[in-house]
Structure formats: structure tokens, C-alpha cells
C-alpha positions as a printed Julia matrix, in Angstrom:
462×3 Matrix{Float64}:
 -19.15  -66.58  -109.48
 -18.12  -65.52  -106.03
 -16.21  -66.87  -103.14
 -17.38  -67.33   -99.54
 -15.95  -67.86   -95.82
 -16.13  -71.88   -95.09
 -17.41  -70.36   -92.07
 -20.14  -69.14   -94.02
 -22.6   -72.86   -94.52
 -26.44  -73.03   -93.8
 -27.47  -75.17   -91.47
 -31.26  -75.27   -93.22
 -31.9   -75.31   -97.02
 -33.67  -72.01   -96.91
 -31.0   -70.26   -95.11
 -28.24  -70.6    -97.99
 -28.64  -66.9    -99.43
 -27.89  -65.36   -95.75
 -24.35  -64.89   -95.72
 -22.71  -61.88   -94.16
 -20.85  -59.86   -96.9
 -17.25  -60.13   -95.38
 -17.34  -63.7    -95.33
 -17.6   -63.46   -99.59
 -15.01  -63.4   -101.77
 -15.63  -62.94  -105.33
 -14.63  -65.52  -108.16
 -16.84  -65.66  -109.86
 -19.39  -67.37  -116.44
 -28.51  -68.94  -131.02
 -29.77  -72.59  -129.61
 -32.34  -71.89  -127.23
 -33.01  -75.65  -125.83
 -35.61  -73.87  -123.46
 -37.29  -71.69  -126.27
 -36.49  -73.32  -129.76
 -34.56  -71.0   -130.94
 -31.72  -73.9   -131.51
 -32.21  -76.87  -134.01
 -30.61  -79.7   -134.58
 -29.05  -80.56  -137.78
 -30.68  -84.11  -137.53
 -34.32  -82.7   -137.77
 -37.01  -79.83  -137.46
 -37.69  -80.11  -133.95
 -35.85  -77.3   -131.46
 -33.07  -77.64  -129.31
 -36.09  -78.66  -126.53
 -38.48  -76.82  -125.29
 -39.5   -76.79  -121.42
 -42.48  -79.37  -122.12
 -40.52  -81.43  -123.82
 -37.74  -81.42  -121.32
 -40.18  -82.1   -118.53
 -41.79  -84.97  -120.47
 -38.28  -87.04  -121.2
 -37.05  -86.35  -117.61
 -40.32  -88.28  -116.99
 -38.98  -91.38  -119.74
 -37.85  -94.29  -118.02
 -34.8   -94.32  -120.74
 -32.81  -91.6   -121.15
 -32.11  -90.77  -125.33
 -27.78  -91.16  -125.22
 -27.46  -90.4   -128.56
 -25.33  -86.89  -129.3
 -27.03  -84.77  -132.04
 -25.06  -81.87  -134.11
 -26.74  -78.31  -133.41
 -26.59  -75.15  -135.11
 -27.35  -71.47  -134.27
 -30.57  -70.31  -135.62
 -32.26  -67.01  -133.74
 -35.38  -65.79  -135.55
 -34.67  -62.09  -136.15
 -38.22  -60.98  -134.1
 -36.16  -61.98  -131.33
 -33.61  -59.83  -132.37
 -36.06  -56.62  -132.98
 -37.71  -57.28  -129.84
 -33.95  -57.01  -127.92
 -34.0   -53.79  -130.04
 -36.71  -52.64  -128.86
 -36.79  -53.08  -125.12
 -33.47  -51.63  -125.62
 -34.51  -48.38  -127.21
 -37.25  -48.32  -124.33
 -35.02  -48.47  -121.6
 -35.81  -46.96  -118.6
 -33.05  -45.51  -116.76
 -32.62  -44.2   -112.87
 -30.97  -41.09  -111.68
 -27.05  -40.6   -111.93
 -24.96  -42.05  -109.12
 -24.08  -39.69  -106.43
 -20.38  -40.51  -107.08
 -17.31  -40.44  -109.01
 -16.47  -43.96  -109.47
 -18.32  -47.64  -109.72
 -18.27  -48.07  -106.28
 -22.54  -47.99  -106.01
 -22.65  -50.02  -109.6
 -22.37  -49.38  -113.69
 -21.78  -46.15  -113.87
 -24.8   -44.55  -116.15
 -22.82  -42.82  -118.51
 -20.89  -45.54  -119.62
 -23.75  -48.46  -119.77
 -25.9   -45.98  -121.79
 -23.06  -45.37  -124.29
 -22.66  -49.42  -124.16
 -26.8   -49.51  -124.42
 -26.81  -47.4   -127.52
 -24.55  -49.36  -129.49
 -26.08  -52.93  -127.93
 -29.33  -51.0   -129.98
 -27.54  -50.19  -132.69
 -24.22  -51.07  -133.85
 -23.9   -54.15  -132.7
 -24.23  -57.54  -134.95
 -25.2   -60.47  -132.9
 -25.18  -62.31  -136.54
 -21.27  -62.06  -136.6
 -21.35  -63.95  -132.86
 -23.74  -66.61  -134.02
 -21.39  -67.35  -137.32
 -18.3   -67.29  -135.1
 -20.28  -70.11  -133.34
 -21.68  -72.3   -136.32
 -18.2   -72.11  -137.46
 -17.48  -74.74  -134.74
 -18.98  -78.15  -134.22
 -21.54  -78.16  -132.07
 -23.73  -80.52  -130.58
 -26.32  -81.49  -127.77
 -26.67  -84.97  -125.37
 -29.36  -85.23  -122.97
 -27.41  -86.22  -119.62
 -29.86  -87.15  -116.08
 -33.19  -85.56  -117.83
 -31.22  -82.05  -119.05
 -29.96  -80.99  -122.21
 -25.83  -80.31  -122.64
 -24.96  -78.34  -125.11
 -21.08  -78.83  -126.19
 -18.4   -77.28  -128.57
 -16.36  -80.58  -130.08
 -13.16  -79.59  -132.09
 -11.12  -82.42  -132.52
  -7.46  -81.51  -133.42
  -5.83  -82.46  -137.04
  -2.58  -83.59  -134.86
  -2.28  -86.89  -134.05
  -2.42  -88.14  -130.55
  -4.04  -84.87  -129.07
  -5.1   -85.04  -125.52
  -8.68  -84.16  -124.84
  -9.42  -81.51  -122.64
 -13.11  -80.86  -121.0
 -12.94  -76.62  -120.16
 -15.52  -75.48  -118.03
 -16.92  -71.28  -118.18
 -17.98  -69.98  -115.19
 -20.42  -66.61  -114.45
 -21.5   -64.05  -115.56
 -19.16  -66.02  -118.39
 -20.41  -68.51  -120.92
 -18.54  -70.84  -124.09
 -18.22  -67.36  -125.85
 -15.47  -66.66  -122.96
 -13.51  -69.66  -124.34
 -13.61  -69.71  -128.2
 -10.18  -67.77  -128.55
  -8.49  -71.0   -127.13
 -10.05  -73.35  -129.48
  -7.34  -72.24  -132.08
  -4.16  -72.8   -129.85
  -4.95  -75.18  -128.43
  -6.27  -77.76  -131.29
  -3.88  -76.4   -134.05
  -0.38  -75.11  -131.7
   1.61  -74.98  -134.84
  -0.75  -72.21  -136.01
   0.27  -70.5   -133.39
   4.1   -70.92  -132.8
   3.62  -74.57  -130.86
   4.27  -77.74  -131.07
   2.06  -80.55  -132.74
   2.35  -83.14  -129.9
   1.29  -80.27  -127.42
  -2.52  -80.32  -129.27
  -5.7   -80.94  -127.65
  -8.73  -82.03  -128.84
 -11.24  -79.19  -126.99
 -14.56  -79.8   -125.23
 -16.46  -77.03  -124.52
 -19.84  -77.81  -122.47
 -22.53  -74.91  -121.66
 -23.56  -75.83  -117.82
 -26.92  -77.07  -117.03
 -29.22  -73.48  -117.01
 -26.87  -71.25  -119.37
 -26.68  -70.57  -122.52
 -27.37  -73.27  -125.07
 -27.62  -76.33  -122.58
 -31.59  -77.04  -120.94
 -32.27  -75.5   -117.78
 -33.04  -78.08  -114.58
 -36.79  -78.27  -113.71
 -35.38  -80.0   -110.14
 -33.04  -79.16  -107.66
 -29.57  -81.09  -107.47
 -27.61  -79.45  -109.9
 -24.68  -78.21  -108.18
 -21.36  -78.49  -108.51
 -20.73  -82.16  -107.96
 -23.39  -83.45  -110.35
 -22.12  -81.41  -113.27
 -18.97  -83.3   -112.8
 -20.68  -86.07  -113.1
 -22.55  -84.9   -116.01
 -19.02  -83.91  -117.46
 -17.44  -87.35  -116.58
 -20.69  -88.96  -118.51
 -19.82  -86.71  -121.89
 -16.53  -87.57  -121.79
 -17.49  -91.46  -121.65
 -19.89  -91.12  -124.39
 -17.34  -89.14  -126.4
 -15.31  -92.12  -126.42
 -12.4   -90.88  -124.03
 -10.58  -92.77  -122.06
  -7.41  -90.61  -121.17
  -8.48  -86.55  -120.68
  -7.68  -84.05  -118.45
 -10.1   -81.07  -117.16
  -9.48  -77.49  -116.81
 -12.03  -74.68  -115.04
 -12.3   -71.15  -113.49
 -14.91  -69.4   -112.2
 -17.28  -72.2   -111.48
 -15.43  -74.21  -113.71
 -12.82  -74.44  -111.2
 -15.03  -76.37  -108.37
 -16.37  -78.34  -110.96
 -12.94  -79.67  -112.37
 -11.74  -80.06  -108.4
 -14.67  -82.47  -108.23
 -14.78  -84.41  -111.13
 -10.71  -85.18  -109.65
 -11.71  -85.86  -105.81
 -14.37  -88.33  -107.09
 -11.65  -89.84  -109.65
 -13.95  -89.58  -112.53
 -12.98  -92.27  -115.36
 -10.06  -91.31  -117.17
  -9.16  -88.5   -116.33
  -5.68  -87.71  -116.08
  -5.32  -84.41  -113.7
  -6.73  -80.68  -113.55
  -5.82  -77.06  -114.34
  -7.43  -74.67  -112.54
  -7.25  -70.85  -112.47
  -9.47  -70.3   -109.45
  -7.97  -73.06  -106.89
  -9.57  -73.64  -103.51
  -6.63  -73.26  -101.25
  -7.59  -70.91   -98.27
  -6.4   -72.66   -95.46
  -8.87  -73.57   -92.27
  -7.43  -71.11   -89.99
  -7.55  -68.18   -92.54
 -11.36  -69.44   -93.8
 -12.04  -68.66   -89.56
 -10.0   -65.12   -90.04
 -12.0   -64.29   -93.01
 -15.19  -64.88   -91.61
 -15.08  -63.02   -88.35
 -13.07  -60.1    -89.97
 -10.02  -60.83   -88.33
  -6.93  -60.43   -86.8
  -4.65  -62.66   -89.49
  -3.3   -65.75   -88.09
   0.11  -64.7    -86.44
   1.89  -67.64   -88.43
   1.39  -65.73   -91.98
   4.25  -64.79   -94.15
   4.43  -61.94   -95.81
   2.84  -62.77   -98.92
   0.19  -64.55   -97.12
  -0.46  -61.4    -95.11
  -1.3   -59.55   -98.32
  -2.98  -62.08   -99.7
  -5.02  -62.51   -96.27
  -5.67  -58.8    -96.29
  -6.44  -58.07   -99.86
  -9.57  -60.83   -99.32
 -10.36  -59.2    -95.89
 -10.68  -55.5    -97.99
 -12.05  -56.98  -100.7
 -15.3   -58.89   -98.36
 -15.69  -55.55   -96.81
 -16.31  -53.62   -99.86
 -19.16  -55.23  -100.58
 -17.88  -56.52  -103.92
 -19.69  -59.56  -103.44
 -23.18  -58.06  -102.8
 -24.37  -59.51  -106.16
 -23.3   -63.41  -105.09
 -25.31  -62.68  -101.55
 -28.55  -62.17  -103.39
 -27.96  -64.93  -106.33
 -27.34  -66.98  -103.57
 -30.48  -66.5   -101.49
 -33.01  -65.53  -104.09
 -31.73  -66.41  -107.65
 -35.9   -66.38  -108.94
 -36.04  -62.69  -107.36
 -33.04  -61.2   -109.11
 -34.16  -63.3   -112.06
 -37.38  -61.22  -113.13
 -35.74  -57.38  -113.56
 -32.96  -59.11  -115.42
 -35.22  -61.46  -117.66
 -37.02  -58.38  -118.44
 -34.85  -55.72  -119.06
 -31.52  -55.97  -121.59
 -30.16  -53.01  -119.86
 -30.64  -54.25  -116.43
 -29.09  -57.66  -117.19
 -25.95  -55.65  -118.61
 -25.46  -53.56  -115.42
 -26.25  -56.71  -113.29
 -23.25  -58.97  -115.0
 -20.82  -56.0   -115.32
 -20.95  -55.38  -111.65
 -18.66  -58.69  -111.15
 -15.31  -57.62  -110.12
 -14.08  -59.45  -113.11
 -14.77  -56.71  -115.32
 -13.59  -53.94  -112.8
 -10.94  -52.81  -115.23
 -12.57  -53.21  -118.24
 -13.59  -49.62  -120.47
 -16.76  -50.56  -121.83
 -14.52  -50.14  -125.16
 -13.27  -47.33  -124.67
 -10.19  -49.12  -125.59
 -10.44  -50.4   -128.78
  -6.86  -52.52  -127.86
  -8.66  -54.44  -124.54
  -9.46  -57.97  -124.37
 -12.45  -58.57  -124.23
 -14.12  -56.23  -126.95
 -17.14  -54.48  -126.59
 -18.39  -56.62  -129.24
 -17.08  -59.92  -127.29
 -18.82  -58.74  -123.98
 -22.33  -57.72  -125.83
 -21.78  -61.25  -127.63
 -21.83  -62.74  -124.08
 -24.54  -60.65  -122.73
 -26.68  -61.37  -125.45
 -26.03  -64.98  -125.21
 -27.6   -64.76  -121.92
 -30.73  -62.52  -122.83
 -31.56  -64.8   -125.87
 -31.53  -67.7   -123.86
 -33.47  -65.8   -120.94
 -30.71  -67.75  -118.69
 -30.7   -64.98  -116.15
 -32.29  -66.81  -113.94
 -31.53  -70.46  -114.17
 -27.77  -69.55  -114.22
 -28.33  -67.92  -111.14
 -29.39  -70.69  -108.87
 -26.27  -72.61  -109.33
 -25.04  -70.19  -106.78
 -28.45  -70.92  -104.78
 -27.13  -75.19  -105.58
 -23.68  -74.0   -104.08
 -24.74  -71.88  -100.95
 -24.54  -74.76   -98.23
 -21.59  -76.44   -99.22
 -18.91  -73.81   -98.68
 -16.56  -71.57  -100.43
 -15.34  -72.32  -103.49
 -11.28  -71.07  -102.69
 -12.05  -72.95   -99.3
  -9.53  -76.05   -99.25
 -11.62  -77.81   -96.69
 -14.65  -76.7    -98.03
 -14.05  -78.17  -101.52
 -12.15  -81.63   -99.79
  -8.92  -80.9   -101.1
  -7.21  -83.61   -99.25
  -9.14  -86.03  -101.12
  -8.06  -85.33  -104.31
  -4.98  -87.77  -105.33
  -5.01  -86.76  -109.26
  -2.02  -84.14  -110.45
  -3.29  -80.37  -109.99
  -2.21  -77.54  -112.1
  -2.55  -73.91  -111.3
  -2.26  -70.82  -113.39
  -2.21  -67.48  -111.27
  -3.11  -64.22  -112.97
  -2.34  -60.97  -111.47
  -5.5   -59.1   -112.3
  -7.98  -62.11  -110.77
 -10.08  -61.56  -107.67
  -8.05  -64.22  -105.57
  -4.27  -64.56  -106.09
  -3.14  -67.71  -104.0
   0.09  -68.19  -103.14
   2.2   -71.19  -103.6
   2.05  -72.41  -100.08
  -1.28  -72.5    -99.49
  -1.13  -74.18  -102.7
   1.19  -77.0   -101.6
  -0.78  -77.46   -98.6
  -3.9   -77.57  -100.14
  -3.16  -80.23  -103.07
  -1.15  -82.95  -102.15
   0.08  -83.25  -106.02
   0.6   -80.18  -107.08
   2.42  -80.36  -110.28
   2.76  -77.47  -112.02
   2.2   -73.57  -110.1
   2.94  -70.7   -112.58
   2.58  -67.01  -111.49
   1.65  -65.52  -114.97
   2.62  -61.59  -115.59
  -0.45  -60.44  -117.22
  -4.78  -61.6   -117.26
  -7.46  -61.55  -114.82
 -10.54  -63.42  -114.16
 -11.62  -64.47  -118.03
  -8.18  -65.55  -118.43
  -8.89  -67.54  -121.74
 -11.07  -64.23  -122.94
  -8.54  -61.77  -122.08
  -4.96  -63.82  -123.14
  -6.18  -66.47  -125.08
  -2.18  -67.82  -125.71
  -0.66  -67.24  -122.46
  -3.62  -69.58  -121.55
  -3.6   -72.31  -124.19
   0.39  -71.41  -123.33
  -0.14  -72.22  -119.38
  -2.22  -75.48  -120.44
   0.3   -77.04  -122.88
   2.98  -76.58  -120.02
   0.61  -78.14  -117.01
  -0.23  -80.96  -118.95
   2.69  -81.94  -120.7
   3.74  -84.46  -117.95
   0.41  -86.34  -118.19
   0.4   -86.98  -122.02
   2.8   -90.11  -121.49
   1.16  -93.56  -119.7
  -0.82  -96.09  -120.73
């Protein structure tokens, strides 16, 4: 996902993709409920194809029930990925010496090659029956869900949202820590009980055949799954586009829920948003650290590092056919995000995530041909503002605790002012000494760590 100015709204519907570049800020993440490739445990039918999706939107009752769901991919859609990979066809070299025009072709052949043939997208879709899984249809769509409930007694649930280009593959290394924390060093009244949704047009869930689907009614969606999950008392933690999505399920005081974590906080003030946006100078009042921060988001705009969130947000159906088509294509379009700036395409066999953990996600999103439909939650987004914007996001109306988690490698490092002006219960601010942008993905126990810590205070109350 990326961040833009909260100068940067359209005043029209069709004018949401038309943001100048240095008003963005980047944030940014098998069942095949759109292609049957997932299937119930209940029955023979699939996960839900597109008809069938269409038809029960059209059903005056929505189906509430919750039905487990396994991982079943037919291998010809595995040999097909094979092939179009094999018959890739690839442009000229870049003209320079570093990513700064896009995936560098050296590298995403090498990562190609083995995508064609070492890799085992088997060993992904075990890691994933392994799990419980399951699949409620919530407003017409689809949800797909990870449900581990912890063997500790009196674990607090917690609802984590992915974001783009991530998916639930970004999150399975928490599901460990954070349901079993004596495992893992902790302590057994720190456990959670982990809920693990795929949003509305990625991955497993059903993509929307209607517009609507932004931000706000996923939380809504959310609040619904935790109802029918039988929750009462949870708390919510995102990133990415998890992050606006956990801010709103707390500023419209969804049932139950306790407070938020969030590793991608909207806490740009007003005056810096109107900086930002018109490329300067910094507001005079700025402390130091501000001043960095101000400037490293200034640089950052300029670069054109969020070129990518410009087009998804303007014309998510035109980016979607060259990357619904071509395995290779989709690769270079997802590694772009700055996210992965400092990953090695595994050339480091020590680096979180692996190449096999990245192809795992990739694949993920070519199986489910979600290119597309993932994309146009950033079309949903475009008019209502950036997603680090405090005013853009409402802040101020958000009475619920807030925890935040900064890592140093993430593409938006707030400080702990803005912070405090931003949330008016901030509870918990942590400046964490290693991770990036797939925080969960890259340090899965620093971040099951950061979420024990943030939500400790909350597990007390009626």
C-alpha cells in the first residue's frame, strides 16, 4: 500500500488515480473462492465461484454460517504457472546500475528460473492446511480466515489485518508466538487466540462485484467476524492497509473491541500533510527529528517511489491485465514496493523473508488471479485521503487505547509527538531496533514480542 498528501483528495469519483507523485508516500499486502480451486470441508462445491457469488449477493438472506476450508490447487494450474513462466518474455536490460527504473533483470530472471523450477508451492499450501481455516460470507462476499485458538486459558483474541503487495502468508510466523508464548520463551497469560482474515479481493476471500469496499466497510466486515466468532472482548492489530482498517474499526467503536496496534499509524500532522503536498518549505515549528522525518517523506515523494500506488489508484483494471497474464510481470510489479527495497532476491539465504516465503506470496496472488481485485482497494481509498494523514483518517475521533510499534527499516518512521498529537490515548509507543515494512514476516518475535507488551494493559476489565 502507499501513502498520500491529505492534500491529495478527488473532488469527482473518476479523478481518484490523479495524484501528483510528491504528494505519495509509500506504505503500503490454494482456495480460489473466485475459481474453485478452494473447497470446503463441509461439501464438494468450491470455495465460490463468480456466478455463484453474484447470485447470493442477489439472496435476500445472507448464509451466516462459517464453513472449514482447505487448500486444494489442481496441479494443471500449477503446470500452466510453469509454463507461462518458461515462456516469459523479457525487455531489454536497464540502462542503470541500481533499481532505481524497477526489478533489476538479472536478479528477477534468476528469481524466475527457480519460481519455474525449484520452487514447491505444495510445501506453502501444507504450511497452510496445517492451520484452521475457514470461510463466512459477510455483505454478499466471501472472507476467508485463519482461526487458531490458543491452548492457554483466557487468551485474548486478536483480529491481524495484511496489507499489499502482502497477504495471510505475511503473518503465519506469528501464529506460533503468539497462541503458544511459552513455546517461545513467554508467558501463558500473554496468549492470543489469532484471527487472520484475507481482505475482500485477495487471496482466498471472494472478490467484490460492486463498489464500496474500502477501508471502512472491511472494518465493518471485521467487526461482523468477530461477532459471529463469539467475541466479545478483542483487540485489532494492522499495517499496510491493515493499519487504516484497524484505525477504523476503533473510531467507529466497533463491539468489543478493546484498543489497536498499529505499525503504520496515521499521524502526519495538518500543517506537514500541506508541506508535503506542495513540496515544501517544512513548517518552521519542527524539531529536529520531525525535520528528518519531514524530509525523508519529502525525498522519498520525489523519487517516484510511489509511481506504482498512482496507477493502482487511478486504473487498478489497466494494471490488472499484464499482471493477470504474466507470472513474471506480476513478480516485478509487487517487488517494486519499497518494502522489499532491501531484500536480495535470496541471495541471502539468512534474510527474512525467504525466497521461498516471497514466491509463496507471489504465487498466492497469481493462483488466485487477485492482481487485479486487490488493486482497486487503492482505487476504494483514492478520495478519502492518506493513510499516515491524522486528519485524513479522523484521528481525533478515536477514544479506544492505540498502540504503535516503529521499525527502523519501514517507509514512514513517525515520531512520538506527532504520535501524541495524533491519538489522544496513546498507550504504548516503542521504537523497535530492527524490521521494516512486513514486520510480522521479517521478525516474527519482536512482533508477537511488541503485541504482548501493547496489549497487556487491556487484558484486565470486565
Amino acid at each position: 500500500m502507499t501513502l498520500q498528501s491529505s492534500q491529495c483528495t478527488a473532488r469527482a469519483h473518476a479523478r481518484r488515480g490523479l495524484l501528483h507523485a510528491a504528494c505519495l508516500l509509500v506504505s503500503g499486502s490454494c482456495l480460489f473462492p473466485s475459481f474453485s480451486y478452494g473447497q470446503p470441508t463441509t461439501d464438494g462445491s468450491s470455495g465460490g465461484s463468480s456466478v455463484a457469488q453474484a447470485s447470493t449477493q442477489a439472496a435476500a438472506a445472507e448464509d451466516r454460517s462459517i464453513r472449514p476450508f482447505k487448500v486444494r490447487v489442481p496441479q494443471a494450474a500449477l503446470d500452466e504457472l510453469r509454463r507461462r513462466l518458461a515462456g516469459t518474455r523479457w525487455p531489454d536490460k536497464e540502462t542503470v546500475a541500481d533499481p532505481s527504473q524497477g526489478a533489476q533483470l538479472a536478479r528477477l530472471q534468476g528469481l524466475v528460473r527457480y519460481w519455474g523450477s525449484g520452487y514447491d508451492w505444495r510445501k506453502a499450501e501444507a504450511q497452510l492446511n496445517a492451520l484452521p481455516q475457514f470461510m463466512t460470507r459477510i455483505d454478499g462476499v466471501d472472507v476467508h480466515f485463519i482461526h487458531v485458538r490458543s491452548r492457554h486459558g483466557n487468551a485474548l483474541p486478536v483480529v491481524i489485518t495484511h496489507g499489499w503487495p502482502g497477504s495471510v502468508i505475511e503473518l503465519l510466523k506469528v501464529v506460533g508466538p503468539l497462541t503458544d508464548p511459552t513455546a517461545y520463551g513467554g508467558r501463558a497469560d500473554d496468549a492470543f487466540d489469532v484471527i487472520i482474515p484475507s481482505i475482500p479481493g485477495y487471496g482466498f476471500s471472494g472478490k467484490p462485484t460492486g463498489t464500496g469496499w474500502d477501508p471502512d466497510h472491511i472494518a465493518r466486515a471485521w467487526a461482523e467476524l468477530m461477532q459471529r466468532l463469539g467475541y466479545t472482548r478483542y483487540v485489532a492489530q494492522g499495517g499496510d492497509w491493515g493499519a487504516p482498517i484497524s484505525g477504523a474499526m476503533a473510531r467507529q467503536g466497533a463491539p468489543g473491541l478493546l484498543g489497536i496496534h498499529l505499525n503504520l499509524p496515521a499521524t502526519v500532522p495538518p500543517d506537514v500533510g500541506v508541506a508535503l503536498a506542495t513540496g515544501g518549505p517544512a513548517p518552521s515549528a519542527l524539531s529536529e527529528k520531525e525535520r528528518a522525518v519531514f524530509d525523508a517523506l519529502l525525498t522519498y515523494g520525489k523519487r517516484g517511489h510511489s509511481a506504482y500506488f498512482v496507477m493502482m489508484t487511478a486504473r487498478p483494471q489497466t494494471v490488472g491485465y499484464g499482471i493477470t497474464d504474466s507470472p513474471a510481470g506480476l513478480a516485478a510489479w509487487m517487488l517494486v514496493h519499497p518494502g522489499f527495497a532491501q531484500w536480495t532476491y535470496g541471495e541471502d539465504p539468512t534474510q527474512a523473508p525467504t525466497k521461498d516465503q516471497v514466491l509463496d506470496n507471489i504465487t498466492l496472488y497469481w493462483l488466485t488471479k487477485s492482481a487485479a481485485s486487490s488493486g482497486r482497494l487503492y482505487w476504494e481509498n483514492g478520495a478519502r485521503g492518506s493513510v499516515i494523514s491524522a486528519a485524513a483518517q479522523k484521528t481525533a475521533e478515536i477514544s479506544l487505547p492505540v498502540a504503535i510499534t516503529v521499525f527502523p527499516e519501514d517507509v514512514y518512521r513517525p515520531p512520538e509527538t506527532w504520535a501524541r498529537r495524533a491519538y489522544r490515548d496513546l498507550n504504548y509507543f516503542h521504537e523497535v531496533d530492527k524490521g521494516g515494512h512486513f514486520a510480522a514476516w521479517e521478525q516474527p518475535e519482536l512482533f508477537s514480542d511488541e503485541l504482548r507488551a501493547a496489549f497487556r494493559p487491556l487484558r484486565t476489565g470486565p
